[in-house]
NUKOLPA-961885 format. One record per atom (N, C-alpha, C): y, x, z; residue in three letters. Coordinates in steps of 0.2 Angstrom, whole numbers, plus 5000, padded with zeros to 4 digits. Atoms other than C-alpha are relative to their C-alpha. Layout:
# residues N
YXZALA/...
//
This chain:
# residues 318
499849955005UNK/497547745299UNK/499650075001UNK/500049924999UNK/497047895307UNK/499050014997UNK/500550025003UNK/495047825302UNK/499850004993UNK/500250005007UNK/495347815285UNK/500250064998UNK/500249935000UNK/495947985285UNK/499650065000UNK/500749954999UNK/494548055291UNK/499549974998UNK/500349995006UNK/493647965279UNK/500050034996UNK/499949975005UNK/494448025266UNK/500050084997UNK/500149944999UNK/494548185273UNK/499150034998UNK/500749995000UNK/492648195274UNK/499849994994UNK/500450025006UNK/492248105255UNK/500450064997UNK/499849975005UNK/493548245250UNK/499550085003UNK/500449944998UNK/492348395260UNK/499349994995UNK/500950015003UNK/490548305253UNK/500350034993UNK/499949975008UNK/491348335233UNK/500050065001UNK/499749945002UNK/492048495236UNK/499250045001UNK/500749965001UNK/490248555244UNK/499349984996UNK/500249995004UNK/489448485230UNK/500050024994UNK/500049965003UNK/490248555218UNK/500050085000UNK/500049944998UNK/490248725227UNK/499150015000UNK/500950025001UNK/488148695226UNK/500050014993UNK/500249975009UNK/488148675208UNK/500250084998UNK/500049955001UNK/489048815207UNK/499750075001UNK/500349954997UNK/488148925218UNK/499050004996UNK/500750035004UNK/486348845210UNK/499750064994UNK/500349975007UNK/486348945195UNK/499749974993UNK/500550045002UNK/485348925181UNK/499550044993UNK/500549955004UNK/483848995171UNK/499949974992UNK/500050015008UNK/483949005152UNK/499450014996UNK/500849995003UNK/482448975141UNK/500049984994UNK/499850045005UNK/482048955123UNK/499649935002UNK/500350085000UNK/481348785118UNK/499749964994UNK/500350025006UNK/480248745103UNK/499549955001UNK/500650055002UNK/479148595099UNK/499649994993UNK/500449995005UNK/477748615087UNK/500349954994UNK/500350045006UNK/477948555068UNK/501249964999UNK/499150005001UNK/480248525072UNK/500450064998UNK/499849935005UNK/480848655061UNK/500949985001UNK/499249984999UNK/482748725065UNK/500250044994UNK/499749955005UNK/483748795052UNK/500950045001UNK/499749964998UNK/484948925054UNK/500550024993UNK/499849975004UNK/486349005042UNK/500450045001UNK/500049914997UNK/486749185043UNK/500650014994UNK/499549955005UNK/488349275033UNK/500150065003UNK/499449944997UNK/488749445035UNK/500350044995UNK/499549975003UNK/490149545030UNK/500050095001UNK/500049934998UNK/489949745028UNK/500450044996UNK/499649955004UNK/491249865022UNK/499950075004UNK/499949934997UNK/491050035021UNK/500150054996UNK/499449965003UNK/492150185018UNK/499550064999UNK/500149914999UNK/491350375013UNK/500550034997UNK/499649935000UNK/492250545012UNK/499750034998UNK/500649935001UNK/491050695005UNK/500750034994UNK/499749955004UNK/492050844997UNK/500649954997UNK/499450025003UNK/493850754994UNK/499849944997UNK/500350075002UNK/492950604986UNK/499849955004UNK/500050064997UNK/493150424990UNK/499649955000UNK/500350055003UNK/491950284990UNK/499949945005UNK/500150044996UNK/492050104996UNK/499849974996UNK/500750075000UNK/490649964997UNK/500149965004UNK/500150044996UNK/490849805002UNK/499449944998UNK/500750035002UNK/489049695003UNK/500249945006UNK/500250074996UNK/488949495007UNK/499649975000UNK/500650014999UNK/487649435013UNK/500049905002UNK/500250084996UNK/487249235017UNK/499449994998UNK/500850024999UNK/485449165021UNK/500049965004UNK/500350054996UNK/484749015026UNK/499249995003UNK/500849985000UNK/483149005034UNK/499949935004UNK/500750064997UNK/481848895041UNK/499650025008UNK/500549974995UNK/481148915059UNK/499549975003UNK/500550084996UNK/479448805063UNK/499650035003UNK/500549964995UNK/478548845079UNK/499349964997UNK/500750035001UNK/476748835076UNK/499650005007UNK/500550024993UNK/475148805088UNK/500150085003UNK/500049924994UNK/475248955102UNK/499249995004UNK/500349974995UNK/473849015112UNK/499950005007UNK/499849984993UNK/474649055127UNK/500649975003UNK/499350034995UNK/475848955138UNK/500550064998UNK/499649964998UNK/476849105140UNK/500450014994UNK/499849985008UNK/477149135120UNK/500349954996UNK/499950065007UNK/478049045106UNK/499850024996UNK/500449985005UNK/477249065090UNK/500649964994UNK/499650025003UNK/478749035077UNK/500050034990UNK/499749985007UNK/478849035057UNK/500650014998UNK/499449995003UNK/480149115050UNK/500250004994UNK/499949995009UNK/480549075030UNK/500849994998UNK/499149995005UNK/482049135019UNK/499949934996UNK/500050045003UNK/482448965011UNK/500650014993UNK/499249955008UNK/484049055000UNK/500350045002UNK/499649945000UNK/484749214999UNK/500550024996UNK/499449985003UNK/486349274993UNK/500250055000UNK/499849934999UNK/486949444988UNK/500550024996UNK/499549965002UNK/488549524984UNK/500350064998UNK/499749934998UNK/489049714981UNK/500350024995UNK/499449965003UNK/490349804975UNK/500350055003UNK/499949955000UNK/490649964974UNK/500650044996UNK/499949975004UNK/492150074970UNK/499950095001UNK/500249975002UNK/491650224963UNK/500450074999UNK/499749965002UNK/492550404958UNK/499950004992UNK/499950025005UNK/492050344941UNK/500049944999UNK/499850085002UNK/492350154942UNK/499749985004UNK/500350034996UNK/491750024948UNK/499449964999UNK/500450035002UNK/490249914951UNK/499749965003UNK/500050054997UNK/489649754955UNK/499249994997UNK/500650045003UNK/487949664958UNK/499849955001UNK/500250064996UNK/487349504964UNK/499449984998UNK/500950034999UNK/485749394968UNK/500049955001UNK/500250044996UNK/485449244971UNK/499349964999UNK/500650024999UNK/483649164976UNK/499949934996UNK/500150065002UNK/483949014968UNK/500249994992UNK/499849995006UNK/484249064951UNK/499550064998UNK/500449985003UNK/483149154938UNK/500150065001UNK/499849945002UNK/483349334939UNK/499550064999UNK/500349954998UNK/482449494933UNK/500250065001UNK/499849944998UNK/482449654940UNK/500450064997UNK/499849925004UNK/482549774925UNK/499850065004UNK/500049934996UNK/481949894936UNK/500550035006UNK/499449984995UNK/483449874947UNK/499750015007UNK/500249994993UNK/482649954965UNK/500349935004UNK/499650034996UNK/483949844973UNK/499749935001UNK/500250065003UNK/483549674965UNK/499249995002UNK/500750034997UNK/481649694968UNK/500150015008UNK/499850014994UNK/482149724987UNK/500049915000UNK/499850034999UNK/482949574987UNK/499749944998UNK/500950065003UNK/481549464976UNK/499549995007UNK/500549994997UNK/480449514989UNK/500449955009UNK/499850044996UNK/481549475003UNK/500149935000UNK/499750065002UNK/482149304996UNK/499349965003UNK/500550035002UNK/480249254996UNK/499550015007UNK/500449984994UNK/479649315016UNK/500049945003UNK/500450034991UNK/478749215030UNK/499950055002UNK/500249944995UNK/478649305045UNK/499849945004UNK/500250074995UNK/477849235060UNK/500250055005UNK/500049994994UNK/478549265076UNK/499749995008UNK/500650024993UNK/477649295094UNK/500850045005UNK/499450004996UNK/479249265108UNK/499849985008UNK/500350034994UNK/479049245126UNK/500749945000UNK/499350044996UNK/480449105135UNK/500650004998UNK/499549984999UNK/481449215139UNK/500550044993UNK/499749985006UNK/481749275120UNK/499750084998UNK/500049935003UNK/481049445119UNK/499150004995UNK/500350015006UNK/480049475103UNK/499450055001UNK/500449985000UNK/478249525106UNK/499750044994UNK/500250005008UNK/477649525087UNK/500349994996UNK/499450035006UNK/478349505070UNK/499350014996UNK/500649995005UNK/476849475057UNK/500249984994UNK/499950045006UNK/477049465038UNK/500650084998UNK/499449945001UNK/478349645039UNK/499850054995UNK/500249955006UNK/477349785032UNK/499749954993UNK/500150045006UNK/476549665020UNK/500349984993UNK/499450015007UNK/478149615011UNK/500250064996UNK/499949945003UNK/478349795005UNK/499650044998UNK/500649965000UNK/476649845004UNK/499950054994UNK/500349975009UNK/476249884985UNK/500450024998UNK/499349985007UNK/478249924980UNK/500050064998UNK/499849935000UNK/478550094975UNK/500550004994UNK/499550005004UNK/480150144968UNK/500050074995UNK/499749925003UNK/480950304959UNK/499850045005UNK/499949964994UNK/480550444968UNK/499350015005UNK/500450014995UNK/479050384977UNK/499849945003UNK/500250055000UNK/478350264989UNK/500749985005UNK/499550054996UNK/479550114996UNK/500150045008UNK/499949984989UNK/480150165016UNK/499849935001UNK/500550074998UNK/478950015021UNK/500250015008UNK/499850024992UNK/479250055040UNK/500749995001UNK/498950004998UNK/481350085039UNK/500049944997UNK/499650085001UNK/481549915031UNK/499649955005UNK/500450034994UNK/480249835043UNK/500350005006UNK/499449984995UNK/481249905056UNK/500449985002UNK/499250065002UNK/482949825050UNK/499949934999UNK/500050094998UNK/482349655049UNK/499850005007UNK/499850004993UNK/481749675066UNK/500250005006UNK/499350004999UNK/483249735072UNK/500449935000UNK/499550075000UNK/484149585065UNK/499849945004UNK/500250044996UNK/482949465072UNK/500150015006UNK/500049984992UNK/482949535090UNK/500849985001UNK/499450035000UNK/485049505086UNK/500049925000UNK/500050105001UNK/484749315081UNK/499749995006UNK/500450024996UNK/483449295096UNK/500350045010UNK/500049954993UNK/484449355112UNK/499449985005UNK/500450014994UNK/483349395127UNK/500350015005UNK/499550014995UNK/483849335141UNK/499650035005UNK/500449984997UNK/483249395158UNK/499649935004UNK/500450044994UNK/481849305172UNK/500349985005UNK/499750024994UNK/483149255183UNK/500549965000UNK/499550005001UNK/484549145187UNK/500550014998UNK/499449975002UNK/486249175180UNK/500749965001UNK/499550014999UNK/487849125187UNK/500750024996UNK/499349975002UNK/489649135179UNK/500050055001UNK/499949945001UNK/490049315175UNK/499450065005UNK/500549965000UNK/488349385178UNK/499850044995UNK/500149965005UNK/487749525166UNK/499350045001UNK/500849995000UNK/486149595161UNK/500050054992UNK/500049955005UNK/485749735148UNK/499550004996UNK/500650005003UNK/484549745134UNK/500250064993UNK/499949945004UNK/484049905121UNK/500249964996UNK/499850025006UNK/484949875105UNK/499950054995UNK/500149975009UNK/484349955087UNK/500449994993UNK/499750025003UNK/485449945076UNK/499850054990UNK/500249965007UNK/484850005055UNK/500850014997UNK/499550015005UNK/486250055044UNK/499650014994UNK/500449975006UNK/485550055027UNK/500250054997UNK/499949945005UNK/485250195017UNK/500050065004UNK/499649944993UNK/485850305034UNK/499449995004UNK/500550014995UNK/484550265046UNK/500149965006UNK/499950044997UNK/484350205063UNK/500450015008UNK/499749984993UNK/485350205080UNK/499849975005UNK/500150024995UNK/484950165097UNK/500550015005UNK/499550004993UNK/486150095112UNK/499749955003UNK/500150064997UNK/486249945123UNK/500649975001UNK/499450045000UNK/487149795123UNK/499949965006UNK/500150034993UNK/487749725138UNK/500349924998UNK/500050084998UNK/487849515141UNK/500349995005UNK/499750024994UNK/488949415152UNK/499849934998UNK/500150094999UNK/488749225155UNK/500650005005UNK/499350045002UNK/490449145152UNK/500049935006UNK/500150084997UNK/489848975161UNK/500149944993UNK/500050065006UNK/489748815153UNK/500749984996UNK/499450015003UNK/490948765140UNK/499549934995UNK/500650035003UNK/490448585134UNK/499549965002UNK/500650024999UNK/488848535133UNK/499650054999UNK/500549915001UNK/488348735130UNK/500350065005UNK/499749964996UNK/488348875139UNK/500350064994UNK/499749945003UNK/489449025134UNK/499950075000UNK/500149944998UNK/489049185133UNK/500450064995UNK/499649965004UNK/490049355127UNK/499450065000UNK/500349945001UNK/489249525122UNK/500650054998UNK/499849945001UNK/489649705121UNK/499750084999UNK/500449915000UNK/489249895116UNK/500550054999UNK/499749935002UNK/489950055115UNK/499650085000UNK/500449935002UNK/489250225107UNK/500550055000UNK/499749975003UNK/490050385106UNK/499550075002UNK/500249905000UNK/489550595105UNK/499350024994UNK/500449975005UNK/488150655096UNK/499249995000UNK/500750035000UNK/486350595091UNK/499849994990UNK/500449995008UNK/484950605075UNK/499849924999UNK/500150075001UNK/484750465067UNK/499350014993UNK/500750005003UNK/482850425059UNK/500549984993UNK/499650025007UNK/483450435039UNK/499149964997UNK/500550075003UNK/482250275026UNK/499350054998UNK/500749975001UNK/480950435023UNK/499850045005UNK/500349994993UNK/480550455041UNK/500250085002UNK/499449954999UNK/481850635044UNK/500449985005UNK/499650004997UNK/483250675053UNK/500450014998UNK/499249955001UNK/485050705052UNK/500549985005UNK/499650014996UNK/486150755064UNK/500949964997UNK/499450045003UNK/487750635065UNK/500550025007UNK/499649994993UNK/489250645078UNK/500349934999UNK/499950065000UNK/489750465082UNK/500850005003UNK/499249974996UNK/491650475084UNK/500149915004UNK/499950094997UNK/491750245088UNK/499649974999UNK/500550055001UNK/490450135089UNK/500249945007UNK/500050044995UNK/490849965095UNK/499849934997UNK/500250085004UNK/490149795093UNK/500149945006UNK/499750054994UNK/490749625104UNK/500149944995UNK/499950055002UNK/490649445101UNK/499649935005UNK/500550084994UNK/489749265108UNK/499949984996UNK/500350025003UNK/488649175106UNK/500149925005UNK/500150044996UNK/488348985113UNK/499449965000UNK/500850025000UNK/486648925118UNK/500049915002UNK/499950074999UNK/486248735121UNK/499450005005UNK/500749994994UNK/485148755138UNK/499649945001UNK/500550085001UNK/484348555135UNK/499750034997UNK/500750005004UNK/483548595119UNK/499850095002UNK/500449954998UNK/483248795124UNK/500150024992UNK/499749965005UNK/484248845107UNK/500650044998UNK/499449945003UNK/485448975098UNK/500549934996UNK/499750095007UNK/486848835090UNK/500350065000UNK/499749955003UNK/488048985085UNK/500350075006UNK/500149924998UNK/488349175086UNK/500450024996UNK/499649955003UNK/489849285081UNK/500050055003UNK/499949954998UNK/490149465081UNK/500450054996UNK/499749965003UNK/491149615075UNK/499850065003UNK/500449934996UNK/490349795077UNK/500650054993UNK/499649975004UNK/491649935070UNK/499750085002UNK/500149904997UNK/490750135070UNK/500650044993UNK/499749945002UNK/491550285064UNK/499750075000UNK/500549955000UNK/490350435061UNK/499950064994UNK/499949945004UNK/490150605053UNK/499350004999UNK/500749975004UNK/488350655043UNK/500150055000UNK/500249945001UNK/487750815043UNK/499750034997UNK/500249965005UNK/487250855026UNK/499550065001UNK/500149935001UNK/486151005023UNK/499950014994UNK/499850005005UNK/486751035005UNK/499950095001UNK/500149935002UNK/485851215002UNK/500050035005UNK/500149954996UNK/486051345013UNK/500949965006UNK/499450034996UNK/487651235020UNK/499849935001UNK/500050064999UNK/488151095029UNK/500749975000UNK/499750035004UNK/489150975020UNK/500449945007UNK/499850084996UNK/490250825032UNK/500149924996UNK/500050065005UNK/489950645025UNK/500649945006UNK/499550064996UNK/491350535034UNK/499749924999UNK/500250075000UNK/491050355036UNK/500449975004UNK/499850054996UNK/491850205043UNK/499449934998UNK/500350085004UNK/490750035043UNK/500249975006UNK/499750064997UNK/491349865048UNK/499549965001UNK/500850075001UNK/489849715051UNK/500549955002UNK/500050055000UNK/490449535052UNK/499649945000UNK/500750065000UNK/489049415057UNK/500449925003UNK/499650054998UNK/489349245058UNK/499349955001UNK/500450025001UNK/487649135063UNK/500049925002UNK/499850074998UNK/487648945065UNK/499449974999UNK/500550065003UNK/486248805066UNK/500349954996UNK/500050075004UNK/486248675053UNK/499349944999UNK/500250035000UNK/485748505052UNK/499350004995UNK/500650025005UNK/484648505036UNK/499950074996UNK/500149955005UNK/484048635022UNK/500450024995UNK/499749985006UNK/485548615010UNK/500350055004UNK/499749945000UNK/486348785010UNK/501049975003UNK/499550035004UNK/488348735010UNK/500550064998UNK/499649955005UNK/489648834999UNK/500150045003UNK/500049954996UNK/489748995004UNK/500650054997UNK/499349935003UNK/491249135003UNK/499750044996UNK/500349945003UNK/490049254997UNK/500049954990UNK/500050025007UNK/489749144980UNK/500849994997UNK/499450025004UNK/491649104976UNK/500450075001UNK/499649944998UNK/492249284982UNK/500450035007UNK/499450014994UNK/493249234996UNK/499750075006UNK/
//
């Protein structure tokens, strides 16, 4: 008896010290592209936003959903991915209520639509219709972006010529969101790790914080990861015709997860909710006016099997 015991004892010490190894083990996160296997991705997001100027009220809420296309192409260098990025259908929603009413405008890439001269509309033609090509190391961080200034190259609206670098910018930005980098090392359950975050508000300009990463541990057949940010005090924000205006950021917070599949060395989905609160500082004449603001972002990103789009909230209202 006392034999079988101390077998059992023993085959129950080998599992525990092989499970205490796996966990101790770590594990290093990589993307994972093979030439000419194209992933496709579907993107929603959800923006409401509130202003104040002089006793006047105005809110905008804009939905966005897009499908895209990503096919690594031939690389040069071990160390780089070389990835096309193409808009396959864009969808756009906005509505605005006004101190004189209200107004509404939509888009969609897969139906005929002319501009009329609508600034917005040709934005949104232009975007519908981009290849970019990406240069990514492994570990996820975005080396190059080609095809950006191009897209906006010849537009000029009212007023002047298009902000070609501010919107070059904000796709940028979005991508480096869809594309987390991870770091060079190891990563163990409730390990964390920092990277700069840029974030565009349209029409407002742009901010700079950092979003800090945790690594959740496996869940599944993926690993899980959480994120997070916090801004607050006072900071210039670059305005779309390369200016300043001072802002005072009273909450800025953005937090959500994502879960990555460490086999194939992809993004399968990614939620977040980012909620700021901030004052603009006008220079209206010889004074300085306060513009209030609240905005909401709601991102929701998912790999899908094939090219078809499928129904989305943004087309039925929801």
């Amino acid at each position: 008896m006392s034999g079988q015991f101390r077998l059992r004892g023993l085959l129950a010490l080998s599992v525990w010290t092989l499970w205490l190894a796996i966990g101790l083990a770590g594990e290093r996160f990589q993307y994972g592209f093979e030439k000419g296997q194209a992933i496709h991705y579907q993107t929603k997001q959800i923006m409401k936003t509130s202003m104040a100027l002089q006793g006047q009220q105005i809110n905008m809420t804009v939905q966005t959903e897009e499908l895209t296309q990503w096919t690594p192409q031939e690389s040069t260098s071990q160390n780089t991915f070389v990835v096309e990025v193409k808009s396959l259908r864009l969808r756009f929603i906005q509505e605005m209520n006004l101190p004189f009413g209200k107004q509404r405008q939509e888009f969609d890439s897969t139906k005929a639509q002319k501009s009329g001269g609508n600034p917005l509309i040709q934005v949104l033609q232009r975007l519908a219709k981009r290849t970019l090509v990406l240069h990514l190391t492994p570990q996820g961080k975005i080396t190059k972006v080609e095809g950006l200034k191009e897209l906006f190259q010849e537009m000029k609206l009212p007023g002047g010529q298009f902000p070609v670098a501010q919107m070059a910018e904000g796709i940028k930005d979005q991508l480096g969101q869809m594309v987390v980098a991870f770091p060079d090392k190891e990563l163990n359950p409730g390990d964390t790790w920092e990277v700069p975050l840029k974030m565009t508000l349209p029409g407002i300009g742009r901010m700079e914080t950092r979003m800090r990463y945790r690594y959740e541990g496996p869940q599944d057949s993926l690993a899980r990861f959480t994120f997070t940010t916090s801004l607050e005090g006072k900071l210039n924000l670059k305005t779309p015709l390369g200016g300043q205006v001072a802002a005072t950021v009273k909450t800025t917070r953005s937090q959500g997860e994502f879960f990555f599949d460490p086999q194939k060395g992809q993004m399968v989905r990614l939620s977040s909710q980012t909620d700021l609160q901030f004052t603009l500082h006008l220079q209206v004449g010889q004074a300085q006016q306060p513009l209030e603001q609240q905005v909401s972002i709601e991102v929701e990103l998912k790999q899908v099997p094939g090219p078809n789009l499928e129904e989305s909230s943004a087309s039925s209202g929801n």
